[in-house]
C-alpha positions as CSV (number, residue, x, y, z in Angstrom):
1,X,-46.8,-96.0,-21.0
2,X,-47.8,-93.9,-18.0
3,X,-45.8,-92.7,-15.7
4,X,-46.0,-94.9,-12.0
5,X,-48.3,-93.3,-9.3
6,X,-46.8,-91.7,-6.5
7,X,-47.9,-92.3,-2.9
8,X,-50.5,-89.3,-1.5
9,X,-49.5,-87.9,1.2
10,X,-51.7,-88.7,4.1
11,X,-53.1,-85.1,3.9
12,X,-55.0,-86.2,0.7
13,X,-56.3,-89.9,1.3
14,X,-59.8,-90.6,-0.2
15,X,-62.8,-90.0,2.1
16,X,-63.6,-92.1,4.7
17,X,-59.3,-93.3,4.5
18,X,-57.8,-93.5,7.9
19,X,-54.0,-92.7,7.9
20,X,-51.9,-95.8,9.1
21,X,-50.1,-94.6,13.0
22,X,-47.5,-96.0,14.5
23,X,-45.7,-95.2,18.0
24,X,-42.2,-97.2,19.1
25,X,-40.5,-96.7,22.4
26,X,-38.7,-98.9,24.4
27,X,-38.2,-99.1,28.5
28,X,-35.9,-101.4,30.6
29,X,-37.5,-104.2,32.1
30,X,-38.2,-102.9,35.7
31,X,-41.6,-102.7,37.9
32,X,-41.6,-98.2,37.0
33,X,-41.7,-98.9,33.5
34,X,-45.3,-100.1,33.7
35,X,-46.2,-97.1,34.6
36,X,-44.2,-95.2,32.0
37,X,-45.6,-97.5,29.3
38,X,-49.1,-96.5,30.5
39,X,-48.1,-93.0,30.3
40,X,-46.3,-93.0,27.0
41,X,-49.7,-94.6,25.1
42,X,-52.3,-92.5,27.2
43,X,-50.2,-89.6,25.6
44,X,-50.1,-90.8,22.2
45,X,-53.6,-91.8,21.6
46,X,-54.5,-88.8,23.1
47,X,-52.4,-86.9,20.5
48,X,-54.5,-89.2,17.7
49,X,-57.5,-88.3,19.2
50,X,-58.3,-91.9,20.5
51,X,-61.6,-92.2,22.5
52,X,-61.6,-92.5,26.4
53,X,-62.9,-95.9,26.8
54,X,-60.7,-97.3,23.9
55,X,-58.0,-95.3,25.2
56,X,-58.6,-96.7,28.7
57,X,-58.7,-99.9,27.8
58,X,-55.5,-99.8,26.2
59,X,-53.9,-98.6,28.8
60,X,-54.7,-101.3,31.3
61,X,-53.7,-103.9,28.0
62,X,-50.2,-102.2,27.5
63,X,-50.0,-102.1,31.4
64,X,-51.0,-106.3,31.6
65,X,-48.5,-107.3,28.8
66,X,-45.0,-104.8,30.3
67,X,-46.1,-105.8,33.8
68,X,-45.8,-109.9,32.2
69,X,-42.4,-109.2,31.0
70,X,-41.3,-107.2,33.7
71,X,-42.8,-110.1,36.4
72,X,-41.8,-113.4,34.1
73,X,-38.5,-113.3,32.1
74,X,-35.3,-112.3,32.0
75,X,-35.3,-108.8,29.5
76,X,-33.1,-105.8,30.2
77,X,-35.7,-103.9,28.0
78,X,-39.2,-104.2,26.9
79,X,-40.4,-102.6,23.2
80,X,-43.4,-101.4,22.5
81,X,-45.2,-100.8,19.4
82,X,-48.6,-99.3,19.0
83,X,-49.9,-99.1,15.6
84,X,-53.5,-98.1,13.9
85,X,-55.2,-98.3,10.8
86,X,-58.1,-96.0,12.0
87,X,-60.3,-99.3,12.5
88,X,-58.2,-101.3,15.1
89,X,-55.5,-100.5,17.3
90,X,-52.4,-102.8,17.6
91,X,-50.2,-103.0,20.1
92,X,-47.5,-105.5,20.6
93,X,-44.8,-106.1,23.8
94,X,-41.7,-107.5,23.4
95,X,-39.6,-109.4,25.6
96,X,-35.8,-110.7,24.9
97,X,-36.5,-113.3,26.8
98,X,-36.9,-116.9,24.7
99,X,-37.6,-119.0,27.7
100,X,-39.5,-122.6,27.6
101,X,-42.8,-121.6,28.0
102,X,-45.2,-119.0,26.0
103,X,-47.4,-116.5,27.4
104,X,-50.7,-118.3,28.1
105,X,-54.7,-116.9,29.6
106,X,-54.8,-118.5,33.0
107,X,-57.6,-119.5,35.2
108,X,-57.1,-118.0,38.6
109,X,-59.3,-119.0,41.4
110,X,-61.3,-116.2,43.1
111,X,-58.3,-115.6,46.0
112,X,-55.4,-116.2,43.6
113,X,-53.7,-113.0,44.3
114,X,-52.1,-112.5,39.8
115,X,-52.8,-114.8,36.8
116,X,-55.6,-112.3,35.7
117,X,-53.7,-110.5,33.2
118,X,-54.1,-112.4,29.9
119,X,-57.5,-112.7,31.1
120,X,-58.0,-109.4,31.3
121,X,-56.0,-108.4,28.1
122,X,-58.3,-111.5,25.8
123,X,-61.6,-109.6,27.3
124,X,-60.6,-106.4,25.9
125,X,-59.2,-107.1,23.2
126,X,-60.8,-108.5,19.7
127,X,-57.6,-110.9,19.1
128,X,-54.3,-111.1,20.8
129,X,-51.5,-113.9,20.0
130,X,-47.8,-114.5,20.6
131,X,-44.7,-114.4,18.4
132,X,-40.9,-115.2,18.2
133,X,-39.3,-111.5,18.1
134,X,-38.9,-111.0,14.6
135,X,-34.6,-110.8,15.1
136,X,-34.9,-114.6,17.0
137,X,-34.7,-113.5,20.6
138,X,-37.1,-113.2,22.6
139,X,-41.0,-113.0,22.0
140,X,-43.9,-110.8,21.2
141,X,-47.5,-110.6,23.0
142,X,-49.6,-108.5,20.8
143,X,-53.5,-107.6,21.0
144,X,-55.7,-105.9,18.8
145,X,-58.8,-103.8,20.2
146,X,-61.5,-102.4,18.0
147,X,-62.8,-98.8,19.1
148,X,-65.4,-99.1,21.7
149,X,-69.2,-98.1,20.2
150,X,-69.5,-94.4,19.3
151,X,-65.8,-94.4,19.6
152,X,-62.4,-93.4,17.1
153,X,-59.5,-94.7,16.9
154,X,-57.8,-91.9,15.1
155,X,-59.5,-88.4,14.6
156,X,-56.3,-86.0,15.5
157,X,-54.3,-84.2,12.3
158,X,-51.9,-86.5,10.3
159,X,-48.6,-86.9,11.4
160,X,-46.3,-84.3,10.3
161,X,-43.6,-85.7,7.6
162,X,-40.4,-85.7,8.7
163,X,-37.6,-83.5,7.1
């Protein structure tokens, strides 16, 4: 009997392989840490290598989703997760809040001063959803976004392994 594969290291995946990514970080719920969320994913998917417009767009999504659970429940802290398989970025928001209603694309009239940000976030994004938070409290509002044309996702150097 052979002996069982082991897994390559990502510095040896076939041609044309992507290696998987994955960024965590977590913020309190208040109005700065939409800004620091934008920050903390401009800077890792630059470090990947991301493309501008991808990159830019999500920005404004992880900027849409903290901003909706900053604005619309009652969290202490926000997670975020941003995750790639070299063909689509995920990126997923979580709240602590489990109130009565779910996170939902609005149709604001032309003065309505919010209500855009789902909107925004199902425009630029090829799929987006909501969960219960995998521990039971709270929820999480994820997107996915393909790279825009001419675009990568992830070009930078594998992740270096951890000691």
């Amino acid at each position: 009997m052979a002996p069982p594969s082991l897994p390559q290291s990502s510095a040896r995946l076939p041609a044309g392989a992507f290696p998987r990514r994955s960024g965590v970080f977590d913020l309190p719920a208040v109005p700065s840490a939409v800004g620091a969320a934008r920050s903390s994913v401009r800077g890792l998917l630059r470090r990947w290598g991301t493309g501008a417009g991808t990159g830019d767009n999500a920005v404004l999504v992880v900027s849409e989703l903290v901003t909706n659970v900053v604005l619309h429940t009652a969290s202490e802290r926000v997670l975020c997760r941003v995750s790639t398989d070299g063909h689509r970025l995920r990126i997923e928001v979580e709240d602590q809040s489990l109130s009565g209603t779910v996170p939902a694309r609005g149709c604001p009239g032309p003065d309505d001063q919010g209500g855009r940000g789902l909107v925004l976030v199902g425009a630029l994004s090829s799929e987006w959803g909501v969960l219960d938070a995998p521990h039971g409290s709270g929820r999480v509002v994820w997107a996915e976004l393909a790279p825009e044309p001419g675009e990568v996702i992830a070009t930078g150097p594998p992740p270096a392994p951890h000691s």
